[in-house]
MARSE-870240 format. One record per atom (N, C-alpha, C): residue number from 1; x, y, z. Coordinates in nm, 3 decimals, always signed. Layout:
% MARSE-870240
MIDO|nr|px|py|pz
MIDO|NUM|X|Y|Z
...
END
This chain:
% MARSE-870240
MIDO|nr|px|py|pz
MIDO|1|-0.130|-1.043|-1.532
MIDO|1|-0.163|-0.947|-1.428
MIDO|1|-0.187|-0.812|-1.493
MIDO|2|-0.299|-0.768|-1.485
MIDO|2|-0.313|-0.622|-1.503
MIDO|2|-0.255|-0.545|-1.422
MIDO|3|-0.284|-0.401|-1.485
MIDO|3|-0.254|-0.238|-1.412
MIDO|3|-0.297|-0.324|-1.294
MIDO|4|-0.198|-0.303|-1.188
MIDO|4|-0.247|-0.270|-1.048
MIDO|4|-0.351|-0.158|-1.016
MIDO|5|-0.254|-0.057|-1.035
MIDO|5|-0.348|+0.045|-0.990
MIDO|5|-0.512|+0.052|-1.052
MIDO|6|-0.557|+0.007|-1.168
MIDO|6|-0.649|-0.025|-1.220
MIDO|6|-0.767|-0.091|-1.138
MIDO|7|-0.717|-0.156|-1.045
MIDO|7|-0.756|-0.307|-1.012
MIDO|7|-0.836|-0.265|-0.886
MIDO|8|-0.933|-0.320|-0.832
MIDO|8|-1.010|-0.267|-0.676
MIDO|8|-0.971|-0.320|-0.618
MIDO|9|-0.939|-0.338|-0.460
MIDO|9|-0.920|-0.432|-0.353
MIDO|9|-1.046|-0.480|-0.326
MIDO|10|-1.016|-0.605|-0.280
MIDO|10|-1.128|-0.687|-0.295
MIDO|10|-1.120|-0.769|-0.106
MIDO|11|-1.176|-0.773|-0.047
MIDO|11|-1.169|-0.830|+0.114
MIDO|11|-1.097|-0.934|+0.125
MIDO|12|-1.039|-0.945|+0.198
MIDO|12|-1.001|-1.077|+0.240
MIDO|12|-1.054|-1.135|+0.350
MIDO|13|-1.086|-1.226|+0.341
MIDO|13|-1.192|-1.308|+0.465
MIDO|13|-1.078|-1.405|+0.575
MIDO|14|-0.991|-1.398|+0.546
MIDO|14|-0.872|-1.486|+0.651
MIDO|14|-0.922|-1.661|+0.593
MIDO|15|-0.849|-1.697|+0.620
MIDO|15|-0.838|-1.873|+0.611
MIDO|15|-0.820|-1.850|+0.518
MIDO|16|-0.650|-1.801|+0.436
MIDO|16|-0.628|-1.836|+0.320
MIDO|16|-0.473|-1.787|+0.396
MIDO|17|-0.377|-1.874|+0.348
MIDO|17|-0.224|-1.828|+0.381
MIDO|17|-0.162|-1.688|+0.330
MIDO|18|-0.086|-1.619|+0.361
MIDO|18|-0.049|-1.511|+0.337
MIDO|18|+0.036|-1.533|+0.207
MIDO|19|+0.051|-1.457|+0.148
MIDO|19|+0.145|-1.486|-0.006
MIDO|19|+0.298|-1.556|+0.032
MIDO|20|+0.342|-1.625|-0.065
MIDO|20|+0.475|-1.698|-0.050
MIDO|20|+0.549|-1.575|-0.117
MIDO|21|+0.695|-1.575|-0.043
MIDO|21|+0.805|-1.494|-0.090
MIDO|21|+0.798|-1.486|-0.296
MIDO|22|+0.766|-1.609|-0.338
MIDO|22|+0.792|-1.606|-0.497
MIDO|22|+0.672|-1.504|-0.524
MIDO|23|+0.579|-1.568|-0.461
MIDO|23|+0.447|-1.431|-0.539
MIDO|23|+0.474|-1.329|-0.482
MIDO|24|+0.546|-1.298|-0.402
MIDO|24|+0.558|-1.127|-0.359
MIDO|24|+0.653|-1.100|-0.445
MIDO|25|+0.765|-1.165|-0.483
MIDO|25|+0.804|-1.113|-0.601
MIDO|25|+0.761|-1.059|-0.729
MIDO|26|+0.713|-1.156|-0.770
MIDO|26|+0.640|-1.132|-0.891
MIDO|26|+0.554|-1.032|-0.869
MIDO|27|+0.444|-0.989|-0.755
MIDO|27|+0.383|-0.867|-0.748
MIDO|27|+0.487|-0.762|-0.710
MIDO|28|+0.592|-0.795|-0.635
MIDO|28|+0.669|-0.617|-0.634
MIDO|28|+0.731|-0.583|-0.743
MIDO|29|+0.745|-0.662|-0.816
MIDO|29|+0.816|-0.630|-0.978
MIDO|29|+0.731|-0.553|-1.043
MIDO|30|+0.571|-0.614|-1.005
MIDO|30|+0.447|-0.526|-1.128
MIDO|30|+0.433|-0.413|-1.047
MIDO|31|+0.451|-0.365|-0.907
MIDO|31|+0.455|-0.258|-0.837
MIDO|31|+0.586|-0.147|-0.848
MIDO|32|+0.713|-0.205|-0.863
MIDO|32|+0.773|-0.149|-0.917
MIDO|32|+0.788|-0.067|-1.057
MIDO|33|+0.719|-0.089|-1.137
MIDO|33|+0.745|-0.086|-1.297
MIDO|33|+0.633|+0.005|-1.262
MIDO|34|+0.506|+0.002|-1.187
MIDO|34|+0.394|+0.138|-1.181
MIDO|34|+0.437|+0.211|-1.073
MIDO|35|+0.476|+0.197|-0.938
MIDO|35|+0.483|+0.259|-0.837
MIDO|35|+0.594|+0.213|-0.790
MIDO|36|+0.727|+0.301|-0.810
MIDO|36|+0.813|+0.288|-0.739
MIDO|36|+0.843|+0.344|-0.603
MIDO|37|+0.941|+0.254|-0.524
MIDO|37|+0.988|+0.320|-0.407
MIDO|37|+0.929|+0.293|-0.289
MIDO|38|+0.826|+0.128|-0.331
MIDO|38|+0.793|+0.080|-0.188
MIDO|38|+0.884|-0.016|-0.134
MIDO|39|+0.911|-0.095|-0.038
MIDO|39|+0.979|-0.171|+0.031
MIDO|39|+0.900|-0.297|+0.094
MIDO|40|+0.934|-0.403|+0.051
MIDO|40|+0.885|-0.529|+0.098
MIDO|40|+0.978|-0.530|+0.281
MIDO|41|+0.918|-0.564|+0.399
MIDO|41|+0.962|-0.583|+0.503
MIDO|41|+0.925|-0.728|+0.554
MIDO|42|+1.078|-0.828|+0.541
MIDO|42|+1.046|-0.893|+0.635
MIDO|42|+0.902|-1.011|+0.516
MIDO|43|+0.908|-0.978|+0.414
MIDO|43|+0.806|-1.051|+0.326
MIDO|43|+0.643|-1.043|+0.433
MIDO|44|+0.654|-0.932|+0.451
MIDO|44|+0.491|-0.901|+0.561
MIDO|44|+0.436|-0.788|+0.529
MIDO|45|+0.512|-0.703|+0.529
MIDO|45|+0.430|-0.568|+0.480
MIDO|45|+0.468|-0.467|+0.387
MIDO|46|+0.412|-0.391|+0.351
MIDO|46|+0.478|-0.319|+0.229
MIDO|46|+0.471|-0.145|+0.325
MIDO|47|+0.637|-0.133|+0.262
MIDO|47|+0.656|+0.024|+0.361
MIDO|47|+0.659|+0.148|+0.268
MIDO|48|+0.648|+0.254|+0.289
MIDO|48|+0.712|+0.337|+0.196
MIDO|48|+0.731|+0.512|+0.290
MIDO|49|+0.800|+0.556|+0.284
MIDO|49|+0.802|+0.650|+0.312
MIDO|49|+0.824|+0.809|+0.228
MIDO|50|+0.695|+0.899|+0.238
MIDO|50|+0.716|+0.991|+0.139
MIDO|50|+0.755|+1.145|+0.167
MIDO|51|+0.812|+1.253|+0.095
MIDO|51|+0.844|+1.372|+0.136
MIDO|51|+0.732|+1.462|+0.121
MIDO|52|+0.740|+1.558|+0.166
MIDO|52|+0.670|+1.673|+0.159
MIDO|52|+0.752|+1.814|+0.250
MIDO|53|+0.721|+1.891|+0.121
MIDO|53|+0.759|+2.030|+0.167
MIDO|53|+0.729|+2.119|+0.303
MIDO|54|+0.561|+2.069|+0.353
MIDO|54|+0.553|+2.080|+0.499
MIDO|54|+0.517|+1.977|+0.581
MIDO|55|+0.444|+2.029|+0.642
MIDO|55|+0.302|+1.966|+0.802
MIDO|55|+0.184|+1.946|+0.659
MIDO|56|+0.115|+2.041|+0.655
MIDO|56|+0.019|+2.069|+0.581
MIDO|56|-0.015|+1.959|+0.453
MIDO|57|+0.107|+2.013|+0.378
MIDO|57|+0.072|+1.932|+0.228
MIDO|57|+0.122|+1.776|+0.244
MIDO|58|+0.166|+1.729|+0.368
MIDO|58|+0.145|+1.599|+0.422
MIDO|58|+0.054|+1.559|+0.510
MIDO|59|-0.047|+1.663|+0.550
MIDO|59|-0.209|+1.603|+0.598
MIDO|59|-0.263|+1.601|+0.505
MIDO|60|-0.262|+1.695|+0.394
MIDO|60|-0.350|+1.688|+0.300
MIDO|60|-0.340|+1.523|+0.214
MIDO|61|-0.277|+1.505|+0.193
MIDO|61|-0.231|+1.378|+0.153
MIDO|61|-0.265|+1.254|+0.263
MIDO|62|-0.235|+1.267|+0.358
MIDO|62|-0.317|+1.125|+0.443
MIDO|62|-0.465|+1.168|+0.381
MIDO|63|-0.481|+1.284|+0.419
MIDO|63|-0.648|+1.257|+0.369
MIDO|63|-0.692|+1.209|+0.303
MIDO|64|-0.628|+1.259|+0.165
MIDO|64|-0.629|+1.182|+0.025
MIDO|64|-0.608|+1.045|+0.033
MIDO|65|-0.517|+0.965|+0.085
MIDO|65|-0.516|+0.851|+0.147
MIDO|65|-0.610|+0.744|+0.239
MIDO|66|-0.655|+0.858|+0.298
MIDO|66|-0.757|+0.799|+0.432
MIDO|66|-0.915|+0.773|+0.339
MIDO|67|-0.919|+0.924|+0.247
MIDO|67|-1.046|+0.859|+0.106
MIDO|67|-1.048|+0.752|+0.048
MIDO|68|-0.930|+0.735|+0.005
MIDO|68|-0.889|+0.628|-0.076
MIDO|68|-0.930|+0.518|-0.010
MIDO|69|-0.868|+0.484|+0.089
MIDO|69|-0.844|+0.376|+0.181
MIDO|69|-1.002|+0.310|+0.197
MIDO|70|-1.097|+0.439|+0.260
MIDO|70|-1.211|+0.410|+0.289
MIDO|70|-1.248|+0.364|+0.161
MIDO|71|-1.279|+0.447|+0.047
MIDO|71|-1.321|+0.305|-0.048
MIDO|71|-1.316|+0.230|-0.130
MIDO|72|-1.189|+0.202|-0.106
MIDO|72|-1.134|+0.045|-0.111
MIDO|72|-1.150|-0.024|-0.007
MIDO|73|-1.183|-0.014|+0.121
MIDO|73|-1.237|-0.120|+0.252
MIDO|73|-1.101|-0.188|+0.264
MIDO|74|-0.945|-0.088|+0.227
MIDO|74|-0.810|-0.142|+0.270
MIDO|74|-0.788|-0.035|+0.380
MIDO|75|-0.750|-0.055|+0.477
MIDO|75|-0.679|+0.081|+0.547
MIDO|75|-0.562|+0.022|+0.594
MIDO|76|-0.459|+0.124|+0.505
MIDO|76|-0.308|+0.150|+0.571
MIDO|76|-0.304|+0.189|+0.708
MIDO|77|-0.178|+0.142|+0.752
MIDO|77|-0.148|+0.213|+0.885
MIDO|77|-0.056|+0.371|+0.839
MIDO|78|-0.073|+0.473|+0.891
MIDO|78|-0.036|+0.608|+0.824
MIDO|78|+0.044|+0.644|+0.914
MIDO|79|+0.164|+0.717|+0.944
MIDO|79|+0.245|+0.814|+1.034
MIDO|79|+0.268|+0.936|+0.946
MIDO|80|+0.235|+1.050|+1.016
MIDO|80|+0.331|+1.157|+0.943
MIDO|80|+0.363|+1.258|+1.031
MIDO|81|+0.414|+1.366|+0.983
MIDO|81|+0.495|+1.495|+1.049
MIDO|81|+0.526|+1.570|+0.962
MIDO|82|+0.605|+1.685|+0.992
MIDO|82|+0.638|+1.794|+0.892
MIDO|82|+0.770|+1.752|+0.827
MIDO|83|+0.695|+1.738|+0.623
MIDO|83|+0.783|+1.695|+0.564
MIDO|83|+0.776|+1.552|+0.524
MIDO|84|+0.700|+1.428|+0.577
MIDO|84|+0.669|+1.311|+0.495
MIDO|84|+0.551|+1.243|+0.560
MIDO|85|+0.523|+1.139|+0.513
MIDO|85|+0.448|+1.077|+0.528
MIDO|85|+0.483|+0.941|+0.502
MIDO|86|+0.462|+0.817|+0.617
MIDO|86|+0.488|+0.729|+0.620
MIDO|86|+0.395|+0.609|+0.619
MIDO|87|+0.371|+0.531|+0.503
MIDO|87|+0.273|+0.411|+0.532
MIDO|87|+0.293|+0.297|+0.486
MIDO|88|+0.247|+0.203|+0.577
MIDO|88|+0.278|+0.071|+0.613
MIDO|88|+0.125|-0.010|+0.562
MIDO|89|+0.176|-0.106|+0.473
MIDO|89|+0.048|-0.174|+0.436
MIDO|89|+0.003|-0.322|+0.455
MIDO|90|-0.040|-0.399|+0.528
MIDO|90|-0.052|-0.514|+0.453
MIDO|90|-0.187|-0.570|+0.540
MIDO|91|-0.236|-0.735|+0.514
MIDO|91|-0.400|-0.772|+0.550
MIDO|91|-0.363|-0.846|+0.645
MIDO|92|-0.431|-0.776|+0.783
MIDO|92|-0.430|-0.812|+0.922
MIDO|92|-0.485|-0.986|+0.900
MIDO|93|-0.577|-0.966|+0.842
MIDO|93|-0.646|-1.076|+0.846
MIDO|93|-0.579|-1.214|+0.836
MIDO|94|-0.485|-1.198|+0.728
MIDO|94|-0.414|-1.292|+0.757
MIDO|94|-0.254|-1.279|+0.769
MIDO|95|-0.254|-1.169|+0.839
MIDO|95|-0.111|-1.134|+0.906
MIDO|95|+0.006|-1.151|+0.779
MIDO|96|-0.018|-1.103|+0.643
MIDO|96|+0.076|-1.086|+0.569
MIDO|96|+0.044|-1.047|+0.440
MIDO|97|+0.142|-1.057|+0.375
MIDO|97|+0.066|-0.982|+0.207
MIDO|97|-0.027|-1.054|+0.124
MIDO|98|-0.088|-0.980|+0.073
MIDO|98|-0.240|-1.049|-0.015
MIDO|98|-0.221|-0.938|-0.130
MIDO|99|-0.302|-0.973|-0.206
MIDO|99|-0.265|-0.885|-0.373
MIDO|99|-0.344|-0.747|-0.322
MIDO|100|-0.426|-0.761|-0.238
MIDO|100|-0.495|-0.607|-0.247
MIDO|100|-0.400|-0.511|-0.163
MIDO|101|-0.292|-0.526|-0.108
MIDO|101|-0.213|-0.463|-0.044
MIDO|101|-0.125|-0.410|-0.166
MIDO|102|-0.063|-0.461|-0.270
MIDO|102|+0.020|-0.409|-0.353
MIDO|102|-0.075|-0.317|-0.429
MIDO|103|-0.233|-0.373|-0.489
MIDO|103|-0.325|-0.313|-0.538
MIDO|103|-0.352|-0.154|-0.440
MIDO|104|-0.355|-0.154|-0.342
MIDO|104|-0.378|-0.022|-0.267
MIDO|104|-0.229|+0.061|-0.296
MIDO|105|-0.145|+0.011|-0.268
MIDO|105|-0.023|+0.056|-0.300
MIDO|105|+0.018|+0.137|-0.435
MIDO|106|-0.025|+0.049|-0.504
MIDO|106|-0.039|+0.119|-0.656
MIDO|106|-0.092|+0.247|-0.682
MIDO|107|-0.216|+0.266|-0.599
MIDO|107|-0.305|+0.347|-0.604
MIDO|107|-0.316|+0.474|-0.531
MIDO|108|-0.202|+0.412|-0.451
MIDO|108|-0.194|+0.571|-0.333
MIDO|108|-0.053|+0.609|-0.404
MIDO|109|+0.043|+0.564|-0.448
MIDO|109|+0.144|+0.624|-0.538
MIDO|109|+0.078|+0.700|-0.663
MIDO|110|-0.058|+0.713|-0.702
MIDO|110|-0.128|+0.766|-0.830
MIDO|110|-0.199|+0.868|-0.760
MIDO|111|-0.210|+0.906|-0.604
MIDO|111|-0.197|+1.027|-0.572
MIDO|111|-0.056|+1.136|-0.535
MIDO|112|+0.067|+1.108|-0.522
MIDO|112|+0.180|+1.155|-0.519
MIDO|112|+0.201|+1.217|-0.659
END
């Protein structure tokens, strides 16, 4: 497995099972060691929640996020407020984790 963060997300077209608990391991380990401080939920989605000093320099950052997102053709689900920013990741398509979810993950921790 390469750099995650390296790596593009690539679509997922559905009709393929969502990852088994062992491969989410093995990918949160390679997510860990580049991007710490996400949270596997429930083996479905990947959470993380981040700080920020205000309102502001946590919109600025979804933005940065919401760029990102757009092109990679992944979009997180985003919450924020004054002081963090909260996002939730994983492929609707097939209602659970797929490698481009840890791959986006990687990549929005390389804007923090």
């Amino acid at each position: 497995m390469d750099n995650l963060a390296a790596k593009t997300c690539f679509a997922c077209q559905g009709g393929i099972p969502p990852m088994t608990e062992a491969t989410i391991a093995v990918f949160k380990s390679k997510l860990d060691a580049e991007a710490p401080g996400w949270e596997v939920i429930e083996y479905h989605h990947l959470k993380k929640r981040l700080p920020f000093a205000d309102f502001q320099s946590a919109l600025e950052f979804v933005n940065l996020v919401g760029a990102l997102a757009e092109g990679q053709g992944h979009h997180p689900n985003i919450s924020f407020s004054w002081g963090f920013v909260e996002i939730t990741i994983w492929t609707h398509k097939i209602n659970g984790l797929h490698e481009s979810d840890f791959i986006l993950a990687a990549k929005i921790n390389s804007l923090h």
